[in-house]
N, C-alpha and C positions, 0 to 999 in steps of 0.2 A: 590555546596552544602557545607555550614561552618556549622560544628559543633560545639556546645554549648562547650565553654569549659572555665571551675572555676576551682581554684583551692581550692579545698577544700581533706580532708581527704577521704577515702575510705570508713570509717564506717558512714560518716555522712548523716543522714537520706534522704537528697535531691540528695543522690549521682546514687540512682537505677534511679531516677525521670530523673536525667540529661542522662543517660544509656539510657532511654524508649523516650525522646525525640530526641537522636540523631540515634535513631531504626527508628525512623518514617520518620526523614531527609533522610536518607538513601533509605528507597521506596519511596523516593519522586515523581522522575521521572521513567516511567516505564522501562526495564530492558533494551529494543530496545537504547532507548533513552541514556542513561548513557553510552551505547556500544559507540553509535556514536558521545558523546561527547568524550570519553576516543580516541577514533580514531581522529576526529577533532585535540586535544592537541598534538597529536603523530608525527600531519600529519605540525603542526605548530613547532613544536620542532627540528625534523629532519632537516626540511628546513634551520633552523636558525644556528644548529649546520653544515650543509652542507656549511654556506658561514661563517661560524665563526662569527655569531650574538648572542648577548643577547637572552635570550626566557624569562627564569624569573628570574628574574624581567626584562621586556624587556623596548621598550620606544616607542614612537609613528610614529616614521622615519621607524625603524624595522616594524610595524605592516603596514604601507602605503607599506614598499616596496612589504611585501607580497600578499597583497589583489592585488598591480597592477600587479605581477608575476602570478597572476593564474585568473587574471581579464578575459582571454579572454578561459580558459580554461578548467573551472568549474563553473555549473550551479548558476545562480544568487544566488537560493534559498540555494544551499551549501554551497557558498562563505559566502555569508551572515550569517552562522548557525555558520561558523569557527571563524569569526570575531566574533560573539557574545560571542564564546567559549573564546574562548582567552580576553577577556575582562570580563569576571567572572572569571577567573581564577588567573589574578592581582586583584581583589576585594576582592578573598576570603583569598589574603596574606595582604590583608590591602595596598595595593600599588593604588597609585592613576596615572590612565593615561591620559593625558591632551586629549581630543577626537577632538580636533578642525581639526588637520591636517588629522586624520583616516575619517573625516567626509566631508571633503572636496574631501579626495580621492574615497572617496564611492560616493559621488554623481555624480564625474567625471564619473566613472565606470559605474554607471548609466545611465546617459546620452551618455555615446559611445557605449555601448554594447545594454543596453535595460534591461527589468526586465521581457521580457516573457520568460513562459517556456513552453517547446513544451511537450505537455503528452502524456502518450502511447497513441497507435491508437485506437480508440473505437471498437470494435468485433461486428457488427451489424449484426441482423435477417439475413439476407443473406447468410452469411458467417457462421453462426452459423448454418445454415441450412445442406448449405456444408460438415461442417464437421460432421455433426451426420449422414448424408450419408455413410461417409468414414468409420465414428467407427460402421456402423450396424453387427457388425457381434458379433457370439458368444463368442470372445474370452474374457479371462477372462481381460485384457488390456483395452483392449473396452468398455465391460460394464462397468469397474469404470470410464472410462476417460469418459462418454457419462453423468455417473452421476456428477463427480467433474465439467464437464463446463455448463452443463445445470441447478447444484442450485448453483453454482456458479454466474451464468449470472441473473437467476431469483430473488436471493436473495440480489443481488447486494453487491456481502459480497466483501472485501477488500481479499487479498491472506492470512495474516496471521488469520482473522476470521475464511476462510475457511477449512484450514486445524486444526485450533484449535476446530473444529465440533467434539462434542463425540456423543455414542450412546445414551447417557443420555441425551441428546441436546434436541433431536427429538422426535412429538408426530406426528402420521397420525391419524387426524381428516377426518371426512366425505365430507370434502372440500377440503381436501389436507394433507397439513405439518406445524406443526408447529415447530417453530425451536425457544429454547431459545436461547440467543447468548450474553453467560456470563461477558464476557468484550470485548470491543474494542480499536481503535485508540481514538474514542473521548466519550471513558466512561471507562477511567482508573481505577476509582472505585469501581465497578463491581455491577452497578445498574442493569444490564442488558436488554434486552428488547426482545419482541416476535417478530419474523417474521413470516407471512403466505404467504405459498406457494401453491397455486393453482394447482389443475388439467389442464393439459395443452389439449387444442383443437386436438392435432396431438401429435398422438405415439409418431413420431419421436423425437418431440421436447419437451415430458410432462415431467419436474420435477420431478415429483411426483412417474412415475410410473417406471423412468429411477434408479430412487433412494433405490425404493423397489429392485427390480431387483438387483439392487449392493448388498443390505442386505441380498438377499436370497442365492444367487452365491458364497457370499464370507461367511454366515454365522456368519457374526460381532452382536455380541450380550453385547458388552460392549467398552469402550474406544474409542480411534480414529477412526473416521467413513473412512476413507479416506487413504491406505496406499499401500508403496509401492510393488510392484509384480515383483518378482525376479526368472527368468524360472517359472512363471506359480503358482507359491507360492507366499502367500498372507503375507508380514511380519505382528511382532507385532508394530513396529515402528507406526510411522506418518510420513506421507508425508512431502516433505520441502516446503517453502514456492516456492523456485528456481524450483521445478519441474513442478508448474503449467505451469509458463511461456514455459519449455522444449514440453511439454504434446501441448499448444495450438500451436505453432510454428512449430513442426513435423505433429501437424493435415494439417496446414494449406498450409505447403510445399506438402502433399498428394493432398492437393485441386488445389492449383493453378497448378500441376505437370499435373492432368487430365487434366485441361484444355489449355493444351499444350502448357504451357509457359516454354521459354526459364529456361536454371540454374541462369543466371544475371536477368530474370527478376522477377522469384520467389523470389530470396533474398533481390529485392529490395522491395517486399509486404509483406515478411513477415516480413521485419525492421522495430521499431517498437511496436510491438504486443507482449506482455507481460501478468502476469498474472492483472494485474490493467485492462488490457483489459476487462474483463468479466464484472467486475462496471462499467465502462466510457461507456460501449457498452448499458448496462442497460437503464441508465439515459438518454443515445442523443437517442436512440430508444422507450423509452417512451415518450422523450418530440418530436420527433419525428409524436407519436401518439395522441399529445395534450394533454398527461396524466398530469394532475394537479400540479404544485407546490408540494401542500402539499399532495398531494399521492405518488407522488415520493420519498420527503422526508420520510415518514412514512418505506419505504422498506430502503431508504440507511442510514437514523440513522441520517443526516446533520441537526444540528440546524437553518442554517437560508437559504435563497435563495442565499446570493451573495456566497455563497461558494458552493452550489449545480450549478452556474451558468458557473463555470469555467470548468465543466464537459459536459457542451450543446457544442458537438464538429460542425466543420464545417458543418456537412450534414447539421442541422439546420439552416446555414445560408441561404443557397440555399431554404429550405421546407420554408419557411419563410421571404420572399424576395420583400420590399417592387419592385423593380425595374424592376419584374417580373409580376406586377399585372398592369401597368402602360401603355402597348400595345408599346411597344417597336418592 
């Protein structure tokens, strides 16, 4: 992000004007974003000053060697976001970086490593069944944790939508829920959009009536719908986003525990299983269900198909299987 910058006097009338457009640069990128650019730069700085290299103004031998130091170490997609950081970051001093040899070494990288990236595990029907088993009871623990992963899962909300849920979010229509859902990941702007949530077929697993139930329990009548419970007290806080992930992975040690698996073989299931779980889990079990394209989209907010497709996890390959239909 460069800011506009003239040199002119203090009083001179374009001067507020230049003020209000480097206000705007500045929320450019959402606040997530700017964190983990400022981290990226940090994470490229340190390294440089650790072997006694240039940073800035650095040079392009420097930037190859780092991308191949963590080439096999860190996720394509974050290497990639570093490398991008660090090359705005000579732009924004007006320094020009020759990109031939960083471009050459990137594609190597490429090509040895690969560019998939393995996503959390989807949390499918099954599992979800599971653990609303485990949470039926009355404690007060339970009924919010039975509500954060069931409109969680239904509403196919990302972690940090879901705990930025206020009470003023939600309406209960004669059909269910409806949930404004004021900004997201991919509507920074804050156009917002409605989601509905349905009465669910089975107590165990209804959204809807899981959610009432948290509201009356806990008596939330304004702000964060969602928060933490500290001995049995209900803070005024908000949940974090780290605790859903905590919340589904101790359910899920309870499940796999009944079913009398080993300690090494539980922590190999529930590796893994994250709060992104409750979306991914969503989407491969509606397309699962041959739920439409574009009604899937409509719940998880994704503009187009090729980016809702990177979410159709493996079960899908199998439900869907030409090789399977063929009399093998």
């Amino acid at each position: 992000m460069v800011p506009i910058e003239l040199t002119i006097v203090s009083d001179h009338p374009i001067h507020a004007l230049i003020e209000t457009a480097n206000s705007y640069i500045e929320v450019a990128h959402a606040p997530n974003t700017k964190r983990a650019y400022v981290k990226d730069w940090h994470h490229f700085e340190t390294w440089c000053q650790s072997k006694g290299l240039p940073y800035l103004p650095s040079n392009p031998e420097v930037i190859a060697l780092y991308l191949s130091d963590f080439s096999d170490k860190l996720k394509h997609s974050t290497l990639k976001r570093k490398m991008q950081v660090i090359l705005k970051a000579h732009k924004s001093i007006q320094h020009a970086i020759d990109r031939q040899l960083i471009d050459k070494v990137w594609q190597g990288i490429k090509r040895t490593h690969g560019t998939h990236e393995q996503g959390k595990k989807p949390l499918c029907l099954t599992e979800l069944k599971a653990m609303m088993k485990i949470l039926n009871s009355e404690s007060i623990k339970h009924i919010r944790d039975r509500a954060l992963i069931l409109i969680g899962f239904s509403g196919a909300f990302r972690r940090s939508e879901l705990v930025s849920l206020n009470f003023e979010d939600i309406l209960f229509v004669e059909e269910g829920i409806m949930i404004h859902l004021t900004k997201s990941k991919t509507d920074q702007f804050g156009q917002g959009r409605n989601i509905g949530i349905p009465y669910g077929s089975s107590l165990l697993t209804c959204p809807v009536r899981a959610l009432k139930k948290w509201l009356a329990v806990s008596e939330i009548v304004e702000g964060a719908i969602f928060r933490p419970v500290v001995y049995k007290r209900i803070q005024s806080t908000r949940l974090s986003t780290n605790a859903i992930a905590e919340i589904i992975k101790k359910t899920l040690t309870k499940v796999f525990s009944e079913q009398g698996l080993s300690k090494e073989e539980i922590i190999a299931k529930v590796e893994g299983f994250a709060g992104h779980s409750l979306r991914a889990g969503f989407v491969t079990s509606a397309a699962k269900a041959s739920v439409p394209d574009y009604l899937i989209m409509r719940q998880t907010g994704h503009k187009n198909a090729k980016t809702l497709a990177k979410y159709i996890r493996l079960g899908d390959v199998f439900e869907k299987n030409a090789a399977a239909e063929i009399g093998l």
